[in-house]
N, CA, C, O and CB atoms as a CASP TS submission, in Angstrom:
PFRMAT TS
TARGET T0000
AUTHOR 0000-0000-0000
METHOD Language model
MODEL 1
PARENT N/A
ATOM      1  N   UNK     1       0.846  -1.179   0.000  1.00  0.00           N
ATOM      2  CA  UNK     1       0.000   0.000   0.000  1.00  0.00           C
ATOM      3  C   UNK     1       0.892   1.243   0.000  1.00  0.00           C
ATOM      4  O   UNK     1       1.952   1.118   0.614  1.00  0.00           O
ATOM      5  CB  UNK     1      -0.963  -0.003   1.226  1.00  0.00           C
ATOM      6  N   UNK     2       0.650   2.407  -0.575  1.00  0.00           N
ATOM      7  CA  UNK     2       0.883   3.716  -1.542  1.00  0.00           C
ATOM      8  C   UNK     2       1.075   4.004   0.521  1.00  0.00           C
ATOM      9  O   UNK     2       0.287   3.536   1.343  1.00  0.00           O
ATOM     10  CB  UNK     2      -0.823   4.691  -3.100  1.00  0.00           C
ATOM     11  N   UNK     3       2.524   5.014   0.916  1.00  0.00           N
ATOM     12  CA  UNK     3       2.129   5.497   2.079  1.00  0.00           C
ATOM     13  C   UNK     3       1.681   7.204   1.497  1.00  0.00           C
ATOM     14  O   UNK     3       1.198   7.414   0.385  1.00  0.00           O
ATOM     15  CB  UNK     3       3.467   5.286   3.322  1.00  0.00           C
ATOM     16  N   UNK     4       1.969   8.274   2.519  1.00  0.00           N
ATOM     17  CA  UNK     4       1.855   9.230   1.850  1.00  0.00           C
ATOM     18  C   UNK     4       3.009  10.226   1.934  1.00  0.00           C
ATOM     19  O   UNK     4       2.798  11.437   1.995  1.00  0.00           O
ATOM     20  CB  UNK     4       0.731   9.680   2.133  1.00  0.00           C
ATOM     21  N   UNK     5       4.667   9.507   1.936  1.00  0.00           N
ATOM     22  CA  UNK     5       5.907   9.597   1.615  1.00  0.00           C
ATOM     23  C   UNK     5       5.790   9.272  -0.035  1.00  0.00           C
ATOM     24  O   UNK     5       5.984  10.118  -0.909  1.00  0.00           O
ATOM     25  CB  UNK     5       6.821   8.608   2.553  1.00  0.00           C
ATOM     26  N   UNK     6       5.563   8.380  -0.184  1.00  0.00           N
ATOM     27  CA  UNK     6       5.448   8.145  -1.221  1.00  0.00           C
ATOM     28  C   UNK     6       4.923   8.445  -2.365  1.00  0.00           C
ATOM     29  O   UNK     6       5.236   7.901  -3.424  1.00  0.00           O
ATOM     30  CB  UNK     6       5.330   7.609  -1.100  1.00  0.00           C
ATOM     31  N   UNK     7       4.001   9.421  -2.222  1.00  0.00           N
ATOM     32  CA  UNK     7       3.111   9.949  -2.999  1.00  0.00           C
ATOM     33  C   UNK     7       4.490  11.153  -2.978  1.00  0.00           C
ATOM     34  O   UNK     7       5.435  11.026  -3.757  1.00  0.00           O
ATOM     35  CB  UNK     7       1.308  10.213  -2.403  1.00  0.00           C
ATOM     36  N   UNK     8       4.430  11.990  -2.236  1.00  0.00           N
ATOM     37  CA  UNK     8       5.039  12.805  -2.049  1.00  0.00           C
ATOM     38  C   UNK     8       6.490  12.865  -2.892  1.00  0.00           C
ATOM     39  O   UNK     8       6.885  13.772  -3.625  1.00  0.00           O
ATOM     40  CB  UNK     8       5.007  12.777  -0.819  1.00  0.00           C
ATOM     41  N   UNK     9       7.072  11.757  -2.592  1.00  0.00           N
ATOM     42  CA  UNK     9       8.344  11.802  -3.368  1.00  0.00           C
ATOM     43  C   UNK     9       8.050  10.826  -4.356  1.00  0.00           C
ATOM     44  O   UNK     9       8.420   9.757  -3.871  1.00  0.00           O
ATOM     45  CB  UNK     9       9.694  11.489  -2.558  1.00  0.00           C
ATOM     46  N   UNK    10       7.521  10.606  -5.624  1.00  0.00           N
ATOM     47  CA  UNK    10       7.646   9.650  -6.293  1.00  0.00           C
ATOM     48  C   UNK    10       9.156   9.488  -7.094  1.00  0.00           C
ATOM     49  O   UNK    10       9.943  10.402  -7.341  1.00  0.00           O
ATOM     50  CB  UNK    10       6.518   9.726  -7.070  1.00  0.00           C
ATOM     51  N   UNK    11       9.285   8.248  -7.371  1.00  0.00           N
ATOM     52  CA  UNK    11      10.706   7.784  -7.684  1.00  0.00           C
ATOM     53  C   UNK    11      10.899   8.796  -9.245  1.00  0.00           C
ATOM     54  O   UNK    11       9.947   9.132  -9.950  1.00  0.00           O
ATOM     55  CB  UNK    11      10.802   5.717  -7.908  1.00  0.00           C
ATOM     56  N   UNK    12      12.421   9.153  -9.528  1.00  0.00           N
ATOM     57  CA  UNK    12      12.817   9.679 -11.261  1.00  0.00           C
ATOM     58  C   UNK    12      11.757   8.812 -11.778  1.00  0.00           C
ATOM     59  O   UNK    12      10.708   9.447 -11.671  1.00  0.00           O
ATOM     60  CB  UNK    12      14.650   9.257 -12.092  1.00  0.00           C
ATOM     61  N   UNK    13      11.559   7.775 -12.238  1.00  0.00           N
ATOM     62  CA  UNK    13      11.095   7.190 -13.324  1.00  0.00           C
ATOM     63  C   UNK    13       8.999   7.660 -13.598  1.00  0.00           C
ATOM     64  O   UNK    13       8.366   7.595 -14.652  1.00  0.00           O
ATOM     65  CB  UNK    13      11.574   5.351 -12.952  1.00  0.00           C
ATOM     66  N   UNK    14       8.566   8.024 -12.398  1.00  0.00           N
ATOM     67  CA  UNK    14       7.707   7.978 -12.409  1.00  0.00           C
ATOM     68  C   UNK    14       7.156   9.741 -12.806  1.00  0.00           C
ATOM     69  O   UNK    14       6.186  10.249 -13.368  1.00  0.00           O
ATOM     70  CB  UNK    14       7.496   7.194 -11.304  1.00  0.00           C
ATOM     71  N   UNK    15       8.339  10.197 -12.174  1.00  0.00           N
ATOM     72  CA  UNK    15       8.017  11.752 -12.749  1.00  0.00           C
ATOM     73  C   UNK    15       8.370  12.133 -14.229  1.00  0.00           C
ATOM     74  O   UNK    15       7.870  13.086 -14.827  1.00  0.00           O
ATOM     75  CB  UNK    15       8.857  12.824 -11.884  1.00  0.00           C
ATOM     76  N   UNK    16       9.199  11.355 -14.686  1.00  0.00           N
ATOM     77  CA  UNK    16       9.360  11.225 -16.295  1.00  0.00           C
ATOM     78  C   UNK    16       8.750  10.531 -17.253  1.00  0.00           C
ATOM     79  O   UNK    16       9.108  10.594 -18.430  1.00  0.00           O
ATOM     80  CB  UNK    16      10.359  10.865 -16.580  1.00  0.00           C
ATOM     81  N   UNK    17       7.670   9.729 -16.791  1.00  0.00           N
ATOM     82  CA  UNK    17       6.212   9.242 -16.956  1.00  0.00           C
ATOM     83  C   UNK    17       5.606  10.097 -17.388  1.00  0.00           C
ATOM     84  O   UNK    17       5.597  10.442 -18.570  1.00  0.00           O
ATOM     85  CB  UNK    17       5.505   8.813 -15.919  1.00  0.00           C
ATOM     86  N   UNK    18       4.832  10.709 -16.244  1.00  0.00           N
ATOM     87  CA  UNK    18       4.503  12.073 -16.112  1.00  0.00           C
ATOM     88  C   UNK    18       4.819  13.199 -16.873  1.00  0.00           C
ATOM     89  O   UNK    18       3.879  13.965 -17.088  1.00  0.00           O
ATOM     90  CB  UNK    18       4.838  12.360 -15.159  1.00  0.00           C
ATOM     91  N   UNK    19       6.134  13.547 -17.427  1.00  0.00           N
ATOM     92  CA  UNK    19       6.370  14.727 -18.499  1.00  0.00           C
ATOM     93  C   UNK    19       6.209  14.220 -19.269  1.00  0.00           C
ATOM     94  O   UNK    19       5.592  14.951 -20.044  1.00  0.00           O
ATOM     95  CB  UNK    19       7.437  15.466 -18.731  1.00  0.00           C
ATOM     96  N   UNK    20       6.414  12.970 -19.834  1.00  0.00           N
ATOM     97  CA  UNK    20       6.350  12.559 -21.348  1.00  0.00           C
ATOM     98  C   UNK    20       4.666  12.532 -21.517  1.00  0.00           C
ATOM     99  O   UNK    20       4.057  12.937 -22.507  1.00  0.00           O
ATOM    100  CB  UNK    20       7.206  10.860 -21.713  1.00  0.00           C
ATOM    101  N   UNK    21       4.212  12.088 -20.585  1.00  0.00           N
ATOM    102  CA  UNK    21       2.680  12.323 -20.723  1.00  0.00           C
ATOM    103  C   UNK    21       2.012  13.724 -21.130  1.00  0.00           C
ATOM    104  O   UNK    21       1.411  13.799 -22.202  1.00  0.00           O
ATOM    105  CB  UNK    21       2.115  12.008 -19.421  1.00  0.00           C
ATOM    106  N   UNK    22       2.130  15.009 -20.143  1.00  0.00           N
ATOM    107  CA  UNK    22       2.002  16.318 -20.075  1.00  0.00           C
ATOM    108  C   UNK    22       2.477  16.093 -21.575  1.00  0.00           C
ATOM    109  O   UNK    22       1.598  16.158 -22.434  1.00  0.00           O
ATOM    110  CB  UNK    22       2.806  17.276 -18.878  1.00  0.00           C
ATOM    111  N   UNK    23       3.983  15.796 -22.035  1.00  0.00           N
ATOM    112  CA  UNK    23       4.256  16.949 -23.093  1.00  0.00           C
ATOM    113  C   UNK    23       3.394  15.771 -24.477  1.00  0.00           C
ATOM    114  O   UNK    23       3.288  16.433 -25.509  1.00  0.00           O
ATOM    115  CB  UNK    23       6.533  17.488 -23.339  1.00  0.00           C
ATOM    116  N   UNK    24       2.895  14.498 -24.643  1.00  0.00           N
ATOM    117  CA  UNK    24       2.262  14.729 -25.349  1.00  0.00           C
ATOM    118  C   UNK    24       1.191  15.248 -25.622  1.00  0.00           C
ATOM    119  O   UNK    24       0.914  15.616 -26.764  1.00  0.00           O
ATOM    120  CB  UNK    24       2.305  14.240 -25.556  1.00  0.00           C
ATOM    121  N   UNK    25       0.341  15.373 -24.530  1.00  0.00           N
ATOM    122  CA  UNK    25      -0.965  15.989 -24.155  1.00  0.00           C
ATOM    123  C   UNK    25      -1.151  17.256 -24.556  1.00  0.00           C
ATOM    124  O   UNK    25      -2.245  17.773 -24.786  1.00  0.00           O
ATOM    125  CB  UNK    25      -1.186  15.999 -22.828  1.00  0.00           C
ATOM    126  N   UNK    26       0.165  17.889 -24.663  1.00  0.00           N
ATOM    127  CA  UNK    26       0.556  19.393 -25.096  1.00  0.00           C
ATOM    128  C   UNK    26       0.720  19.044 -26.293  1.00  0.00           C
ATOM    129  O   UNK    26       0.222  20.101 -26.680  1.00  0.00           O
ATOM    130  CB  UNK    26       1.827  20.204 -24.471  1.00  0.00           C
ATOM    131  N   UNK    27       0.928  18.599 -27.103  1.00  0.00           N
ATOM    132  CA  UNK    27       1.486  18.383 -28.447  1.00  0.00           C
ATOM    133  C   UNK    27      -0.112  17.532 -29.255  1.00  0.00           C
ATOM    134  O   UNK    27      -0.133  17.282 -30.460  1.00  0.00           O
ATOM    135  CB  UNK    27       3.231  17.208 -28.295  1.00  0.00           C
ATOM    136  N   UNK    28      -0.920  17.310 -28.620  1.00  0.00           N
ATOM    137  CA  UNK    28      -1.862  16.696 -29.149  1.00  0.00           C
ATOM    138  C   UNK    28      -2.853  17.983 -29.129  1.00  0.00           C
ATOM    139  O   UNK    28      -3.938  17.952 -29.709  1.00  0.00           O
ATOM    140  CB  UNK    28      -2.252  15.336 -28.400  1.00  0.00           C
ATOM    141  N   UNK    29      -2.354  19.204 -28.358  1.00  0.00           N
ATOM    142  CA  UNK    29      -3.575  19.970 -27.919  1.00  0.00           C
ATOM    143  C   UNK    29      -4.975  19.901 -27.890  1.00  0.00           C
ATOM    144  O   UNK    29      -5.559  19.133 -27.125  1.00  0.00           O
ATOM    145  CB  UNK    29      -3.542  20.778 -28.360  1.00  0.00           C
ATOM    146  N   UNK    30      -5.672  20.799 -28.824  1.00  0.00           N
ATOM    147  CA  UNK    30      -7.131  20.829 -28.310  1.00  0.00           C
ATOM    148  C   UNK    30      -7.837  19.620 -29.297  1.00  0.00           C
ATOM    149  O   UNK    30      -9.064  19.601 -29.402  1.00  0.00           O
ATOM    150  CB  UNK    30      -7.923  22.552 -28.524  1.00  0.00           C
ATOM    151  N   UNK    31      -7.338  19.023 -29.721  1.00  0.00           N
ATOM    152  CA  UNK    31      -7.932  17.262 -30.052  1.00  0.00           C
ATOM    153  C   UNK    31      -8.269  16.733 -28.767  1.00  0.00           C
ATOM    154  O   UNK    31      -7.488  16.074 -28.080  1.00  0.00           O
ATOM    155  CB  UNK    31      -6.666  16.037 -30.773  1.00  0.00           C
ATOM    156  N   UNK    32      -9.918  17.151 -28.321  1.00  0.00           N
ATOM    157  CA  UNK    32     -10.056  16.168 -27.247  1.00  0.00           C
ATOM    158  C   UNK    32     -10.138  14.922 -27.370  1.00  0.00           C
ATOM    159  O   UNK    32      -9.753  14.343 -26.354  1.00  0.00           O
ATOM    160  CB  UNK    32     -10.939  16.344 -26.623  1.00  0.00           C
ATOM    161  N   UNK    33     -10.595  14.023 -28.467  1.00  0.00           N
ATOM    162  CA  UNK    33     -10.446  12.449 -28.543  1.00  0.00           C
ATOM    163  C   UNK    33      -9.230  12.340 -28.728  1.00  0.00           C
ATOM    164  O   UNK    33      -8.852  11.358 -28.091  1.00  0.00           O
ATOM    165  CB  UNK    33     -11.183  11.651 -29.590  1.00  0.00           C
ATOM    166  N   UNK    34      -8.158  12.953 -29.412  1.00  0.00           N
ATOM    167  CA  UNK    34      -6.968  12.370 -29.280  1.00  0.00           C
ATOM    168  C   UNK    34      -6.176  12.530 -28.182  1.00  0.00           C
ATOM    169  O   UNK    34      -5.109  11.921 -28.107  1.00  0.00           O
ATOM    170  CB  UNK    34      -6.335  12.653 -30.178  1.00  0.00           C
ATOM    171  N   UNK    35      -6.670  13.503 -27.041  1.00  0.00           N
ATOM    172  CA  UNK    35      -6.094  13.306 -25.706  1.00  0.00           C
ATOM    173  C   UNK    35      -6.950  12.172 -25.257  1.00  0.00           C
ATOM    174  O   UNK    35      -6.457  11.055 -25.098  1.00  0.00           O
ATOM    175  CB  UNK    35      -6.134  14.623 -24.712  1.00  0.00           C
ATOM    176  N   UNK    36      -8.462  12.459 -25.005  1.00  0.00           N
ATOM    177  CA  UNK    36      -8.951  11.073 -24.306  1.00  0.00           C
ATOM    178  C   UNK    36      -8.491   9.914 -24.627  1.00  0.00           C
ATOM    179  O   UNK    36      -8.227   9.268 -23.613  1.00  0.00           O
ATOM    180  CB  UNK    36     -10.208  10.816 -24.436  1.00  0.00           C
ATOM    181  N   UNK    37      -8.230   9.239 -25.798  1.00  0.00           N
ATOM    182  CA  UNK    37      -7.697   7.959 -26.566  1.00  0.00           C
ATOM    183  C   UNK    37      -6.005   7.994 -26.029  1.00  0.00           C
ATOM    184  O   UNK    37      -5.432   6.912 -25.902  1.00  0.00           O
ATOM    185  CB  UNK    37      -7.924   8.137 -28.565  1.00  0.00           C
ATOM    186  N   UNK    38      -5.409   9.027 -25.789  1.00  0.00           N
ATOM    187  CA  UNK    38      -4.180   8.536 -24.968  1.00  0.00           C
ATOM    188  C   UNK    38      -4.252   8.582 -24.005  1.00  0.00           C
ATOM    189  O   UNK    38      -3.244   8.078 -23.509  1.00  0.00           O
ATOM    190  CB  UNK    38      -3.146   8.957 -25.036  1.00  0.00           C
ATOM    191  N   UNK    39      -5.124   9.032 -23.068  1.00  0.00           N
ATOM    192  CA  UNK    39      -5.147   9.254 -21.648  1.00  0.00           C
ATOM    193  C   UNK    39      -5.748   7.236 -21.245  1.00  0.00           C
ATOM    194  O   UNK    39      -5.433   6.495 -20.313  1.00  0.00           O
ATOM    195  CB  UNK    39      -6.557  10.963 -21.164  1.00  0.00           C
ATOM    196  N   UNK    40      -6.490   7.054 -22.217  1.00  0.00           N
ATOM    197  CA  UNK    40      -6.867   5.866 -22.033  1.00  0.00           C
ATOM    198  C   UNK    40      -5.909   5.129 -22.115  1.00  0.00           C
ATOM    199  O   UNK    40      -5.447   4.503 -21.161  1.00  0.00           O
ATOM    200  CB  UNK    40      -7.734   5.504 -22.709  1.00  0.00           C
ATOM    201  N   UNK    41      -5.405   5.099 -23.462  1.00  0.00           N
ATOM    202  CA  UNK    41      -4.303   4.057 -23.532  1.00  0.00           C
ATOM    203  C   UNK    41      -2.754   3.938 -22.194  1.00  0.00           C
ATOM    204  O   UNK    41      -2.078   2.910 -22.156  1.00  0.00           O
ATOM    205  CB  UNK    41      -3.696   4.453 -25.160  1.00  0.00           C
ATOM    206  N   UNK    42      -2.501   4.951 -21.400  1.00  0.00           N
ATOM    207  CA  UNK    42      -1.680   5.331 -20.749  1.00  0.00           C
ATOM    208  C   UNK    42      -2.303   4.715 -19.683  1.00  0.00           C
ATOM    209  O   UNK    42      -1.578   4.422 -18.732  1.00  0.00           O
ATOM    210  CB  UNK    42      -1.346   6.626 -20.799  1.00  0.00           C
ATOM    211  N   UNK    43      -3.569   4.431 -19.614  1.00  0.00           N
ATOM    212  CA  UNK    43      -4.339   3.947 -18.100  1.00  0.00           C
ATOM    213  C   UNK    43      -4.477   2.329 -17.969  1.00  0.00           C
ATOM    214  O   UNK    43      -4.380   1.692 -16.920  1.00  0.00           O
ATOM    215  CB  UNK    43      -6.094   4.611 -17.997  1.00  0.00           C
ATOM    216  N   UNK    44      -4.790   1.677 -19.604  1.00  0.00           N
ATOM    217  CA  UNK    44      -4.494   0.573 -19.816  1.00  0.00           C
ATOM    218  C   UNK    44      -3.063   0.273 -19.304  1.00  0.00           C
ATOM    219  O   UNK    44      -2.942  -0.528 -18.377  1.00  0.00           O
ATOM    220  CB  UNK    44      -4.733   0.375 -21.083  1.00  0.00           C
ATOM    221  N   UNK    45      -2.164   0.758 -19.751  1.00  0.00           N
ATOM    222  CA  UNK    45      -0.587   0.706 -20.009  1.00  0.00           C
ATOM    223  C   UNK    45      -0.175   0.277 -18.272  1.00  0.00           C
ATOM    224  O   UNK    45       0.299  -0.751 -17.788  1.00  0.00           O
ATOM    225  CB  UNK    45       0.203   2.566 -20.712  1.00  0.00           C
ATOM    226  N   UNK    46      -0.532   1.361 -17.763  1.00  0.00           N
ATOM    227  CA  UNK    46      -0.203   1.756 -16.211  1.00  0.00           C
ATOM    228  C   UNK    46      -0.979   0.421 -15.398  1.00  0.00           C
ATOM    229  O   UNK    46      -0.333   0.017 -14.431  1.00  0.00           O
ATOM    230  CB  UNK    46      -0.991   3.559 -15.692  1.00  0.00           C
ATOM    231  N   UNK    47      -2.009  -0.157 -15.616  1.00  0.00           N
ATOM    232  CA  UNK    47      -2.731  -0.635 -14.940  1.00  0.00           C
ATOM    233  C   UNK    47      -1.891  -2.536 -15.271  1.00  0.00           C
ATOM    234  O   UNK    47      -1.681  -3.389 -14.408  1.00  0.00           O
ATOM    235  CB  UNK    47      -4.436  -0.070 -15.412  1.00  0.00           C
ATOM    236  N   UNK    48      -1.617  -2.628 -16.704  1.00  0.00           N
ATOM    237  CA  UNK    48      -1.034  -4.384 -16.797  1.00  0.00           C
ATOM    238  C   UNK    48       0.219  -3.868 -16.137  1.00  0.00           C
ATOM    239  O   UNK    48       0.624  -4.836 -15.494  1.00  0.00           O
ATOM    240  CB  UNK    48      -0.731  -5.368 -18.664  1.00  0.00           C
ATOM    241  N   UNK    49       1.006  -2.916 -15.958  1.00  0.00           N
ATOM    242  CA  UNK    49       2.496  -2.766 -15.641  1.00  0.00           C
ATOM    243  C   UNK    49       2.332  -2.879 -14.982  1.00  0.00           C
ATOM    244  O   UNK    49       3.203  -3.598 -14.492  1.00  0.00           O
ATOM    245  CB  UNK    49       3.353  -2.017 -15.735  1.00  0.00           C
ATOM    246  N   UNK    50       1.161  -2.492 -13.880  1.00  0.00           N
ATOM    247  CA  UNK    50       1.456  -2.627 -12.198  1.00  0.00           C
ATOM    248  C   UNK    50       0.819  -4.350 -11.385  1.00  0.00           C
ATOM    249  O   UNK    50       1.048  -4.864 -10.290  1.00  0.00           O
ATOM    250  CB  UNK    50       0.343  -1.008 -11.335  1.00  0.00           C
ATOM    251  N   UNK    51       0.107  -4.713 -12.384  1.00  0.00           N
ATOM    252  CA  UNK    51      -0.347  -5.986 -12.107  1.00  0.00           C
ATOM    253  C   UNK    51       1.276  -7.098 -11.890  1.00  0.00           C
ATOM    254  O   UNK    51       2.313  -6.682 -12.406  1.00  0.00           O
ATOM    255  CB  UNK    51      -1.502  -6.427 -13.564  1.00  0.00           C
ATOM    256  N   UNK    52       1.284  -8.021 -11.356  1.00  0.00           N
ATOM    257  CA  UNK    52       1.986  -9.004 -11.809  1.00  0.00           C
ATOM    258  C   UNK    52       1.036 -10.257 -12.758  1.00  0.00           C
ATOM    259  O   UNK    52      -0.152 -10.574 -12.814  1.00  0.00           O
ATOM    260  CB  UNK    52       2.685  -9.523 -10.497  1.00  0.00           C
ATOM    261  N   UNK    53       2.485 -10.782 -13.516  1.00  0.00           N
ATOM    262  CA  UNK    53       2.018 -11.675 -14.799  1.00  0.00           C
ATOM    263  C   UNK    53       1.331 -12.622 -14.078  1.00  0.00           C
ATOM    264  O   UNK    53       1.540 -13.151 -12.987  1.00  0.00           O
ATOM    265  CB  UNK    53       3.206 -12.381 -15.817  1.00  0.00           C
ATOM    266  N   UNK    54       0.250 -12.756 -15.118  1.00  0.00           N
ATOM    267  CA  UNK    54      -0.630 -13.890 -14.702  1.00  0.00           C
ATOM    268  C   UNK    54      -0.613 -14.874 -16.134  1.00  0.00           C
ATOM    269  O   UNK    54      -0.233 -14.544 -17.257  1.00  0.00           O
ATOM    270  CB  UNK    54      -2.323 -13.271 -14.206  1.00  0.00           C
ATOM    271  N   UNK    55      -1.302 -16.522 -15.560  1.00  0.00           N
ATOM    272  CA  UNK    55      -0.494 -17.165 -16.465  1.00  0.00           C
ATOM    273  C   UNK    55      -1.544 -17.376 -17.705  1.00  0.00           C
ATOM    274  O   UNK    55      -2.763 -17.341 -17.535  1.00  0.00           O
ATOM    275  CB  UNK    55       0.179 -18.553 -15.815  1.00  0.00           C
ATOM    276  N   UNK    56      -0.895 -17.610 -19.024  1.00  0.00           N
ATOM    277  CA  UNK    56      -1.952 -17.363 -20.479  1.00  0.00           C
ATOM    278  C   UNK    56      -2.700 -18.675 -20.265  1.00  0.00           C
ATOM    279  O   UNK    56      -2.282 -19.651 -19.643  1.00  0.00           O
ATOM    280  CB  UNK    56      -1.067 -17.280 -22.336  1.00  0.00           C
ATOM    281  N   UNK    57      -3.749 -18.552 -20.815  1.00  0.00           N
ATOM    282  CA  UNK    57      -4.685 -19.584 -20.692  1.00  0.00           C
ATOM    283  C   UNK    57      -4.163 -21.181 -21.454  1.00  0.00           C
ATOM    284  O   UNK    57      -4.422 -22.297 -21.004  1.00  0.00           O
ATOM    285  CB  UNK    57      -6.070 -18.928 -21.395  1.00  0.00           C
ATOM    286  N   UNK    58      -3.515 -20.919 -22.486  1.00  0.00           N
ATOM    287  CA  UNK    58      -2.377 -21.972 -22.825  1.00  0.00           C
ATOM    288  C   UNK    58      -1.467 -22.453 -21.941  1.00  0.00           C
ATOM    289  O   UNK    58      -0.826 -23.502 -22.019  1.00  0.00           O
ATOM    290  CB  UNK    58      -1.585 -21.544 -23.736  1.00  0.00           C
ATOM    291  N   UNK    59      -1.447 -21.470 -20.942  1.00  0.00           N
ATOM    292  CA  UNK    59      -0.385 -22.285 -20.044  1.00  0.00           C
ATOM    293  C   UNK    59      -0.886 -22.862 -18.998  1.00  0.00           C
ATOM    294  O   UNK    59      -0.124 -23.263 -18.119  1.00  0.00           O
ATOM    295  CB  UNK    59       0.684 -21.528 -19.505  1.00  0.00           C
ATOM    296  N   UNK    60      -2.136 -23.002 -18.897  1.00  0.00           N
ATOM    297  CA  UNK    60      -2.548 -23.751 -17.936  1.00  0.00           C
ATOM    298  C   UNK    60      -2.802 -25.093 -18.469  1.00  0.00           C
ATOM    299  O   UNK    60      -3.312 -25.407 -19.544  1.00  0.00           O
ATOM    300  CB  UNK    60      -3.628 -23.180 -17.315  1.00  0.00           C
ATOM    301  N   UNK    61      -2.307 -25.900 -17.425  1.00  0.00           N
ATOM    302  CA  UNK    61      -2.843 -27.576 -18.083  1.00  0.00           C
ATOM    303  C   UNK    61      -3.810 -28.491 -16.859  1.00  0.00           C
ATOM    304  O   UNK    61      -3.771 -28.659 -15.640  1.00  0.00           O
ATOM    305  CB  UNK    61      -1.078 -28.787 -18.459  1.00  0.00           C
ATOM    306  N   UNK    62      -4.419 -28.809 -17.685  1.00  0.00           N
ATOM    307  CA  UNK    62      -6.305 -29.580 -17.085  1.00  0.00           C
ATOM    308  C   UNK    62      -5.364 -30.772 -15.965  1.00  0.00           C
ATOM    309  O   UNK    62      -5.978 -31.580 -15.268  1.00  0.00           O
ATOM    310  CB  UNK    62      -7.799 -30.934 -19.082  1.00  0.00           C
TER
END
């Protein structure tokens, strides 16, 4: 669980997340579907990265 040090200081990698995000968001400007459609895709992205691997349905055996 997230403390609230942690929030506070998030690690380099996560604040350079973060700008590359901002600066495409800036670079996509007032295209709101093409910000919403990356804001999505960035939420997909964020959400399997933070999961751990789970196993493919091929790899399970009966």
């Amino acid at each position: 669980m997230l403390q609230s040090s942690d929030i506070a200081n998030p690690p380099p990698e996560t604040l350079l997340r973060i700008i590359a995000a901002q600066t495409e968001i800036a670079r996509l400007g007032l295209d709101l579907g093409s910000v919403m459609a990356y804001v999505a895709d960035q939420a997909i992205y964020e959400v399997k990265r933070s999961r751990p691997h789970r196993a493919q349905r091929n790899d399970v055996t009966a």
